[in-house]
KEKE-3310 file (N, C-alpha, C; in steps of 0.2 Angstrom, whole numbers, plus 5000, padded with zeros to 4 digits):
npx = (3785:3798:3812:3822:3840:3851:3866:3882:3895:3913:3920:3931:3944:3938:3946:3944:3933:3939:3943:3936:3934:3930:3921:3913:3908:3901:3891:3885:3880:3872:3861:3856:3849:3837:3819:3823:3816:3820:3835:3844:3858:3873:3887:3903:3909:3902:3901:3893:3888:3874:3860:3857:3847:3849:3852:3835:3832:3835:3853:3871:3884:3895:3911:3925:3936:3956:3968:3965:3965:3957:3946:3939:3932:3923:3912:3896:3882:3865:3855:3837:3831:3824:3813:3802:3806:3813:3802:3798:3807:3810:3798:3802:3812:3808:3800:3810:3822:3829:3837:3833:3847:3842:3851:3862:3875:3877:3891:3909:3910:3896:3893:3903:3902:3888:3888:3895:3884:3871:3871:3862:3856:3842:3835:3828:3840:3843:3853:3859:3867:3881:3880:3889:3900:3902:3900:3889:3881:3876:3873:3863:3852:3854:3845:3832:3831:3828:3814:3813:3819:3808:3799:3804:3818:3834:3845:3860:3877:3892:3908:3925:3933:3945:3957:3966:3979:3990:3998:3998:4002:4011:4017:4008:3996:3985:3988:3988:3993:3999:3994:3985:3977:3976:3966:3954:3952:3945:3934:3927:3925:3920:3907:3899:3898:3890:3894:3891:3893:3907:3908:3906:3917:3928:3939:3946:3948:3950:3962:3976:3967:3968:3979:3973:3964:3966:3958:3941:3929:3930:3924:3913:3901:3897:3890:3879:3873:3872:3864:3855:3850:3848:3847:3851:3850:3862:3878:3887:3897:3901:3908:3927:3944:3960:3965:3981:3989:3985:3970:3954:3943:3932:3912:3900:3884:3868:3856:3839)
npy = (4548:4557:4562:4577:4577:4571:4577:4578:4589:4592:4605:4613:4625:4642:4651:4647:4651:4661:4655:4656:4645:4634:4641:4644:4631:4626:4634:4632:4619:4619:4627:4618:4608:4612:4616:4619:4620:4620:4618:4607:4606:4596:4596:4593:4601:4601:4594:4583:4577:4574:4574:4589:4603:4618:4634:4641:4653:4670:4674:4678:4671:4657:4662:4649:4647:4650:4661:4668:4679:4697:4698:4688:4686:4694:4692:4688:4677:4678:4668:4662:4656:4641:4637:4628:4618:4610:4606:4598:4590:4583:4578:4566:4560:4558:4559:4568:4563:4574:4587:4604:4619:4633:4646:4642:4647:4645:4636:4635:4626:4625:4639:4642:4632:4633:4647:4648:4638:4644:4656:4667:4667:4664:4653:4645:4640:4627:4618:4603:4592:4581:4566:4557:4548:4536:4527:4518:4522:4534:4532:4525:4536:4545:4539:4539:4552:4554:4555:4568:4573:4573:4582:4592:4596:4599:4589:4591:4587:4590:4591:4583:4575:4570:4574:4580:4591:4592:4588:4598:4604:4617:4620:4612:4617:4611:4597:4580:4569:4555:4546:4554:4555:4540:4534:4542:4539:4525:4528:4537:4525:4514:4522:4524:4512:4506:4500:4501:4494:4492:4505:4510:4502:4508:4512:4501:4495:4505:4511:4519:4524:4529:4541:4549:4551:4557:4562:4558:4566:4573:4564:4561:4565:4561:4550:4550:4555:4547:4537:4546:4542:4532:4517:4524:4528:4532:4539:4553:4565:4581:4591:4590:4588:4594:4602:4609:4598:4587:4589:4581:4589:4581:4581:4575:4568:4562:4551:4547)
npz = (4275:4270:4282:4288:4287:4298:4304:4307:4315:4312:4320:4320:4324:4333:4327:4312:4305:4299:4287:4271:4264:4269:4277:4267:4262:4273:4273:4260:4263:4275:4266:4260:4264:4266:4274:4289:4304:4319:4327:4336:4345:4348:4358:4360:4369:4380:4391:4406:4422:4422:4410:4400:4395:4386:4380:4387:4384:4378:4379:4382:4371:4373:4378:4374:4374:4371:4372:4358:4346:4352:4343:4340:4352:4352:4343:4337:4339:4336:4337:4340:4352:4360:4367:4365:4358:4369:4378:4371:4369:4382:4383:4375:4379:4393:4409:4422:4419:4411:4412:4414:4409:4407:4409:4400:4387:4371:4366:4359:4350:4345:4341:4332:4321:4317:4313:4299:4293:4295:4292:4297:4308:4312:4315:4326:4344:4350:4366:4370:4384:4382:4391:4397:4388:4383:4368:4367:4375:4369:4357:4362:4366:4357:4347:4354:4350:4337:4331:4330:4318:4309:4312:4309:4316:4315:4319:4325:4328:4336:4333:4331:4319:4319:4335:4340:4347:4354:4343:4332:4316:4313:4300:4290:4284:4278:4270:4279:4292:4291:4301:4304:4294:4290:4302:4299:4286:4290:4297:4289:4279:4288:4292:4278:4276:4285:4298:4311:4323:4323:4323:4337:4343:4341:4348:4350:4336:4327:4318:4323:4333:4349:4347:4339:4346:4360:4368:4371:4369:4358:4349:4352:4348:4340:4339:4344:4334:4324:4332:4332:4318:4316:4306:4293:4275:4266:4268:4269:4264:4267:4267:4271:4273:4280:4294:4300:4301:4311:4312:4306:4295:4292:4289:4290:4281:4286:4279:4274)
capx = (3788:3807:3814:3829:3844:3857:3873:3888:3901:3922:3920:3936:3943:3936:3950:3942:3928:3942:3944:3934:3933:3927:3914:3908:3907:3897:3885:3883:3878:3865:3857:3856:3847:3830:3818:3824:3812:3824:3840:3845:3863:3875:3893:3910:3911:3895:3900:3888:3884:3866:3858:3853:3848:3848:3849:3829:3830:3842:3860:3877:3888:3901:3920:3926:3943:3960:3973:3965:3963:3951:3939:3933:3929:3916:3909:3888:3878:3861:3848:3831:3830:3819:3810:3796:3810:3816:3797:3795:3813:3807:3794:3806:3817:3805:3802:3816:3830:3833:3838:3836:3849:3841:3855:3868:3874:3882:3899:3911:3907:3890:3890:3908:3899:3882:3889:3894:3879:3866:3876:3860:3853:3835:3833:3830:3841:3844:3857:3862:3874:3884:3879:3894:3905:3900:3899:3887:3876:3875:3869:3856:3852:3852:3838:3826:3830:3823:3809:3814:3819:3803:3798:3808:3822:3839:3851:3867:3880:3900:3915:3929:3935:3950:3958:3974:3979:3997:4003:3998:4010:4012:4019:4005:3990:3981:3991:3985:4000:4000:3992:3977:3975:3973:3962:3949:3948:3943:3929:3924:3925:3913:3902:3898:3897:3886:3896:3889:3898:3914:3910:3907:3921:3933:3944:3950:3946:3954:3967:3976:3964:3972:3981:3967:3959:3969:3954:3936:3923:3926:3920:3907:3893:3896:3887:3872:3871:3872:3858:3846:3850:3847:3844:3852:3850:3866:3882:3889:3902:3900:3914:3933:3948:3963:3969:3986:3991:3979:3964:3951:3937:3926:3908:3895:3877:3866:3851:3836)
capy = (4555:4558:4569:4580:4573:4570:4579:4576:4592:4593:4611:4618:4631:4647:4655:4644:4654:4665:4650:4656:4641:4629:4642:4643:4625:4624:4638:4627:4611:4622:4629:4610:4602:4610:4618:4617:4625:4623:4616:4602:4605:4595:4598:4590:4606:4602:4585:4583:4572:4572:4577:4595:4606:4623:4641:4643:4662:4674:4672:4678:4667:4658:4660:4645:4646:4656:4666:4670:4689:4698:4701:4681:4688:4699:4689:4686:4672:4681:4665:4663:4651:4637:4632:4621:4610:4610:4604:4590:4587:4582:4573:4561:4559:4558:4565:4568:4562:4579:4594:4614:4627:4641:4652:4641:4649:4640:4637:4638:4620:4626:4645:4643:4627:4638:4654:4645:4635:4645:4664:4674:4666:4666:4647:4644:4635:4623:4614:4596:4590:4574:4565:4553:4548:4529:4525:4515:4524:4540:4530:4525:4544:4549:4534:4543:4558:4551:4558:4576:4573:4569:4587:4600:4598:4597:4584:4594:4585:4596:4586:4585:4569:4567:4580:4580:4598:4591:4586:4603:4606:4624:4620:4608:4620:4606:4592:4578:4568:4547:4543:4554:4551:4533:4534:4548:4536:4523:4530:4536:4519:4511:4524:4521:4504:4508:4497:4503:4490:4493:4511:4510:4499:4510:4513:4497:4493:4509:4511:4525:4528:4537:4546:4553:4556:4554:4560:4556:4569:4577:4560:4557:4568:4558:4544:4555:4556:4540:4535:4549:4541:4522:4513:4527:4525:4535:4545:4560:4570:4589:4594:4587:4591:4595:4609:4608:4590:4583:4590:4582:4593:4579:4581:4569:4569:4556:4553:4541)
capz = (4274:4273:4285:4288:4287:4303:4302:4312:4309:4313:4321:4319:4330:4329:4318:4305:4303:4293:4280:4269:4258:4275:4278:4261:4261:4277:4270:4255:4266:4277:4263:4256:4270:4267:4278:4295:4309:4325:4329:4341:4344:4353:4357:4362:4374:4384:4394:4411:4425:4422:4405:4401:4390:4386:4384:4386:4383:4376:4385:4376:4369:4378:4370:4379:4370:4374:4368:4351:4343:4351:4338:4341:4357:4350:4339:4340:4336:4341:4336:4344:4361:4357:4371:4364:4355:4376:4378:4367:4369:4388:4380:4372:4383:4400:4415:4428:4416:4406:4418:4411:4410:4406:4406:4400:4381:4366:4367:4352:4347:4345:4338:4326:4315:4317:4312:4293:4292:4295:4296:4298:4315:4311:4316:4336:4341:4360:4366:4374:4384:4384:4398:4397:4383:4380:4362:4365:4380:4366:4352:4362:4367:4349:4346:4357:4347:4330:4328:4328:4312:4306:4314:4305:4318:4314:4324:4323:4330:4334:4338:4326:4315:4324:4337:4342:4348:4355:4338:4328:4315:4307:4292:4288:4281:4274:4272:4284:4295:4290:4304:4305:4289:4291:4305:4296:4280:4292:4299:4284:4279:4292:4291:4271:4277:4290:4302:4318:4330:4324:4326:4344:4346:4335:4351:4350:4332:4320:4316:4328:4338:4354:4344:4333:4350:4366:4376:4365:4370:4351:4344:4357:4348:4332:4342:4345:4327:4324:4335:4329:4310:4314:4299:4287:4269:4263:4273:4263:4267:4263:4271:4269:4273:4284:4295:4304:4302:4314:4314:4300:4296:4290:4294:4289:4282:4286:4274:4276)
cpx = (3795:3807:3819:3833:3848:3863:3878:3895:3907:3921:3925:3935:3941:3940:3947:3935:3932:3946:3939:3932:3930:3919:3909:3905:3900:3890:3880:3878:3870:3860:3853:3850:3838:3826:3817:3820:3816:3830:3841:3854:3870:3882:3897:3911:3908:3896:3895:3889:3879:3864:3853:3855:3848:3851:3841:3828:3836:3846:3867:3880:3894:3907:3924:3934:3947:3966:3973:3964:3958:3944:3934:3929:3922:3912:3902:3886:3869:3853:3843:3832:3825:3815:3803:3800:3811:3808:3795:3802:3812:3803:3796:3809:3814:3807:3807:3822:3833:3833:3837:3843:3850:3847:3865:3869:3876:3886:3900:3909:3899:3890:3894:3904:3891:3882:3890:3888:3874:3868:3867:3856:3847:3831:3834:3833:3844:3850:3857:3867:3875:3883:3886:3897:3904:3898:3891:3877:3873:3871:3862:3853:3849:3845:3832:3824:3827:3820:3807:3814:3813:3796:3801:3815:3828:3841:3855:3873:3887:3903:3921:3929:3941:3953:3963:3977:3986:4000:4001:4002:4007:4011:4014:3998:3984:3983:3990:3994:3997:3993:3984:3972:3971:3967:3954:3944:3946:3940:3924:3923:3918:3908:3898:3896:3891:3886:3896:3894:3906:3917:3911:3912:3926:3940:3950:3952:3949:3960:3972:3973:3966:3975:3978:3964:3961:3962:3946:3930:3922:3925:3914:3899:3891:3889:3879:3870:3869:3866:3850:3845:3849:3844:3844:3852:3857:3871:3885:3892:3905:3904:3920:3939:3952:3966:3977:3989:3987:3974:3959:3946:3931:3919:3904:3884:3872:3860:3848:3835)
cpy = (4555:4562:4569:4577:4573:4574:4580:4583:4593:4603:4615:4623:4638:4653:4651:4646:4659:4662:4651:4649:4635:4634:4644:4636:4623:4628:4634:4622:4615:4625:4623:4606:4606:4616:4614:4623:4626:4616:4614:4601:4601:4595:4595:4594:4606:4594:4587:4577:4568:4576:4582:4597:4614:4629:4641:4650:4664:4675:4676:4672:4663:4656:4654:4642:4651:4656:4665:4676:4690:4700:4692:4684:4692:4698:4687:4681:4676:4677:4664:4659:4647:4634:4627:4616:4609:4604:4598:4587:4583:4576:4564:4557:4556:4562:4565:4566:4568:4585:4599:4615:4630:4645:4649:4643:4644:4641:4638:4631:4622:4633:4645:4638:4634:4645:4650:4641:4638:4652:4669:4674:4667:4658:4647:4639:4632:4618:4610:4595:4581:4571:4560:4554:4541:4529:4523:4519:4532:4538:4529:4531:4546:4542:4538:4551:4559:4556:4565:4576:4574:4576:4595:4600:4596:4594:4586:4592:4589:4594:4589:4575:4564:4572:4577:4584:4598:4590:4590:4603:4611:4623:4616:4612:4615:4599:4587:4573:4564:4546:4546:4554:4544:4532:4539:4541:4530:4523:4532:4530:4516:4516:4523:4516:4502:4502:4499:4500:4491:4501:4515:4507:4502:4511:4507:4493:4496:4509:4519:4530:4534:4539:4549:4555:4552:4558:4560:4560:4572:4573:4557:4563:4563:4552:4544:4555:4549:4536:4538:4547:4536:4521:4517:4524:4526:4538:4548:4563:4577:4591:4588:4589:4590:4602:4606:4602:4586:4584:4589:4588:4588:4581:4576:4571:4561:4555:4547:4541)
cpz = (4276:4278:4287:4287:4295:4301:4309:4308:4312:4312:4321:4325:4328:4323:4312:4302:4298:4286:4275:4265:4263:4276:4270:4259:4267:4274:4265:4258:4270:4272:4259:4258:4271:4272:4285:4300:4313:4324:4335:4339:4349:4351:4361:4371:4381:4388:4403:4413:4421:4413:4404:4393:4392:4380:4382:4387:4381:4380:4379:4376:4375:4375:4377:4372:4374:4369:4361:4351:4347:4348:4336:4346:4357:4346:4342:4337:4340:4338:4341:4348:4356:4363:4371:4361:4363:4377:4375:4367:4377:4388:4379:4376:4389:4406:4420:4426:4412:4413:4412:4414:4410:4401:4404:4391:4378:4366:4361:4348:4344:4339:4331:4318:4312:4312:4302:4291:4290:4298:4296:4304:4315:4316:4324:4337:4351:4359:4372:4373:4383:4390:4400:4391:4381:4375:4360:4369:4375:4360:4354:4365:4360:4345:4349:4354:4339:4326:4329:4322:4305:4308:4314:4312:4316:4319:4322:4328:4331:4338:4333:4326:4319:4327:4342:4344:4351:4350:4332:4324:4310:4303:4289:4286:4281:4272:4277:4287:4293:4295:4305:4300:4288:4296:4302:4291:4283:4293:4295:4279:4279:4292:4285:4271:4283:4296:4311:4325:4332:4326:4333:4346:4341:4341:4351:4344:4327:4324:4321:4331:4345:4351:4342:4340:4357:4372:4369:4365:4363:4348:4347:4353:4342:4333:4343:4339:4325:4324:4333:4321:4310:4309:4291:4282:4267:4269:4267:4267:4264:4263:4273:4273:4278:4287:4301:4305:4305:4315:4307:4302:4292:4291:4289:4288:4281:4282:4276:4281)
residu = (UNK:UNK:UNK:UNK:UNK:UNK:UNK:UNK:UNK:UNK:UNK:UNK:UNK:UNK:UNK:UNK:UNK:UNK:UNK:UNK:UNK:UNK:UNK:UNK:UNK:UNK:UNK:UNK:UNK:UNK:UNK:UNK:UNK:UNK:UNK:UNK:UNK:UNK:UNK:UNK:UNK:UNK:UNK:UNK:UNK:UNK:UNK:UNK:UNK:UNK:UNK:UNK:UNK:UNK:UNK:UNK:UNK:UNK:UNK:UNK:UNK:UNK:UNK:UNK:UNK:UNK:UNK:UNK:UNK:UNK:UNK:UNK:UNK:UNK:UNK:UNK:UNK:UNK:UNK:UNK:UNK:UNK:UNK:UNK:UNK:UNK:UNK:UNK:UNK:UNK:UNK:UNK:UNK:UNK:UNK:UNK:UNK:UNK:UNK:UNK:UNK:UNK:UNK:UNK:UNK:UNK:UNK:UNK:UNK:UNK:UNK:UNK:UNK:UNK:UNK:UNK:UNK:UNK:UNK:UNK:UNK:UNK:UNK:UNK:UNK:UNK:UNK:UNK:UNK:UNK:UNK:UNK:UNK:UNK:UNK:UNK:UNK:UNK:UNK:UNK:UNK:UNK:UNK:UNK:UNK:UNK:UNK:UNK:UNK:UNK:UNK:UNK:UNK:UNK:UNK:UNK:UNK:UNK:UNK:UNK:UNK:UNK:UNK:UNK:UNK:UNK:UNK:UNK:UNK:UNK:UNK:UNK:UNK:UNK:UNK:UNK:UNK:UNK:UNK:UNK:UNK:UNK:UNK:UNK:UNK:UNK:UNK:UNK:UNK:UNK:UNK:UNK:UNK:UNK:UNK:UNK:UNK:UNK:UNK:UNK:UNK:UNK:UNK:UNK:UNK:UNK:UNK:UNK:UNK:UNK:UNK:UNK:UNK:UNK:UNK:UNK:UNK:UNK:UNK:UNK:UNK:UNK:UNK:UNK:UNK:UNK:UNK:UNK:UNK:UNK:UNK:UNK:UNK:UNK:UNK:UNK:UNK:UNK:UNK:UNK:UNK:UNK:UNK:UNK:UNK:UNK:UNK:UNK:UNK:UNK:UNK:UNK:UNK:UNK:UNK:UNK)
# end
């Protein structure tokens, strides 16, 4: 029996819920992908010591951004807690290696992709953190998480493609700069190729990598996806594009 697909998505900042043409895209993608009972979501924003999960009950949001409009600030995402995916998430994982906590919410890595995906919040939905950032220690993390897919759970992955936030440029809407250019259509590359080693080793391997991501925690969920997709048939890329010169918006579906 097939199940879900993986999805890896380039979260944008929250002004980019006011792209119209990004959240009609992401809408499109969630409506695509089938029925999803709960959401396993993990985010660039959530690094940790130790490995946790949460919120397991209703919590607000957390705007863990600054100096945007206040009307981000008031923005809801009010999906259901999942504490049985928490439960079998335990399960997979083993005991004494996953922490709770509770009352920790979604950040914007987590609620901004959500809110386009899946805008009416009906799906429960839990979140993991990063225990590290090792390429290689994350793929195997998303190996244990497999057989979610296989369980009406989504693997929803939220980083970005390449994230650069020092070398913004205004005047660049959409336009990509050379280099993060180069580095995107690389990745999309190996992934198509389904070159796994290279992509754990892409720091030393593409093509402006520090640049594309002088610090790596928004390419470290992708890794997660990765491993919850072992042995995909297909990658597909729903979602395209550029904002600002360096920020792709690729995201990634895994099939198989």
């Amino acid at each position: 029996m097939a199940g879900l697909p993986v999805a890896f998505v380039s979260h944008g900042a929250p002004l980019s819920l006011e792209d119209s043409a990004w959240v009609e895209n992401l809408g499109r993608w969630g409506k695509s992908l089938g029925e999803v009972r709960s959401i396993l979501v993990v985010s660039a924003h959530w690094v940790t010591k130790s490995l946790k999960m949460g919120p397991l009950r209703p919590v607000p949001l957390i705007y863990d951004f600054w100096g945007f409009p206040d009307r981000f600030y008031r923005m809801t995402y009010g999906s259901p807690a999942a504490p049985d995916l928490g439960d079998r998430l335990s399960s997979l994982i083993g005991t004494g290696k996953l922490l709770s906590d509770p009352d920790r919410g979604l950040d914007h890595g987590m609620w901004v992709p959500l809110r386009g995906m899946f805008p009416e919040a009906r799906i429960p939905v839990l979140g993991l953190s990063l225990p590290d950032l090792s390429p290689q220690g994350l793929y195997h993390l998303g190996q244990l998480l497999a057989p979610l897919r296989h369980e009406g759970v989504l693997v929803l992955s939220s980083g970005g493609m390449t994230h650069n936030l020092s070398e913004l440029d205004p005047d660049r809407l959409s336009a990509p700069l050379p280099w993060a250019s180069e580095f995107d259509q690389w990745m999309a590359k190996a992934l198509v190729e389904k070159d796994i080693e290279a992509l754990c080793q892409f720091e030393s391997r593409a093509p402006y990598a520090h640049r594309s991501h002088p610090s790596t925690e928004h390419l470290a969920p992708l890794f997660v996806a990765l491993g919850a997709a072992e042995g995909y048939i297909r990658a597909s890329f729903p979602v395209t594009g550029f904002q600002w010169g360096s920020l792709s918006l690729r995201s990634v579906q895994f099939d198989g």
